[in-house]
C-alpha positions, 0 to 999 in steps of 0.5 A: 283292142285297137281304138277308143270305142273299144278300150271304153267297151272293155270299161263298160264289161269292168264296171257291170262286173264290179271289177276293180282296176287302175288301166285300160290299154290297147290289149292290156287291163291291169286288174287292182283287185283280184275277182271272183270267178264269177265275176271274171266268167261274167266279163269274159262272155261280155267281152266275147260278145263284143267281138274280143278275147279274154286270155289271162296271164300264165302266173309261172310266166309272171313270176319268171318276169318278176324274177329277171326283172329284180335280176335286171333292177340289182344289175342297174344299181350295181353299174351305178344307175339309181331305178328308184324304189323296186317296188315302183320300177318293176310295176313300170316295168311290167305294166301291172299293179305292184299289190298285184304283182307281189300277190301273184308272187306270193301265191305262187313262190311261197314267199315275198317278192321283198324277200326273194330280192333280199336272197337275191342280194345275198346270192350276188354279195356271196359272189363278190366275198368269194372273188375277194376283190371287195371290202364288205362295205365296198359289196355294201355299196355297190348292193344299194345298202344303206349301210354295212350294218344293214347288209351285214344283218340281212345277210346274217338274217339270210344265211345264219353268218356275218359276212366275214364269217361266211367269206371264212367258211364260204359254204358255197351259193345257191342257183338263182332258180333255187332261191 
């Protein structure tokens, strides 16, 4: 789509299939609600007769930018920087509807994207209790905690140990990947 005749011809497809969306960009339609296959066969000949193509996104490739985006949002809160809610910063970030976004997420992953970026957390918190260059209400802080007792009983939540009981046993990390 490369002017405004073809965003509102692209409009027009969404309105006579009865799709549900909140933006139109040059390329891009972020999809509010996920359609039918008829609906979305439907607007792909639409559109296809009017001169353009319908590519859908690869889900494995929106979850791989999920994934490096939370890596990217906790990477941000530990240098110091405030990106907001995570639920708002990764739909800026990725251009897409978050109920989208953490729908794809879950059909896909089998989990949250909430819970992924707590396991996330507690990778990162495993790593710090292991250098032992940090008090856990120090690794609290630094993870965007709202306090010890919130990351202890998360972490306690994820692992099955307090932190401190952890750093004693230290059963080793997970990779990212796995998570």
């Amino acid at each position: 789509m490369v002017c405004p005749r073809c965003i509102e011809a692209v409009e027009e497809g969404l309105r006579k299939n009865d799709m549900q969306w909140s933006s139109v960009d040059l390329g891009r339609v972020v999809l509010t609600k996920e359609p039918e296959k008829k609906q979305l066969e439907d607007f792909s000949e639409y559109i296809n007769s009017r001169g353009f193509e319908l590519i859908q996104e690869n889900k494995d490739a929106l979850v791989s930018d999920i994934k490096s985006g939370l890596i990217r949002y906790l990477e941000q809160i530990e240098s110091g920087d405030e990106p907001g809610n995570f639920s708002d910063w990764l739909s800026k970030r990725l251009h897409k509807n978050y109920s989208y976004l953490s729908d794809r997420f879950s059909e896909t992953t089998g989990q949250t994207i909430e819970r992924y970026y707590i396991k996330l957390r507690t990778e990162r918190a495993k790593e710090l209790l292991e250098a032992d260059i940090m008090q856990i209400g120090e690794i609290a802080h630094v993870l965007g905690y709202s306090s010890s007792q919130h990351f202890s009983a998360q972490f306690k939540n994820v692992t099955n140990l307090s932190p401190g009981k952890w750093k004693k046993t230290f059963e080793g990390r997970k990779g990212l990947v796995d998570l």
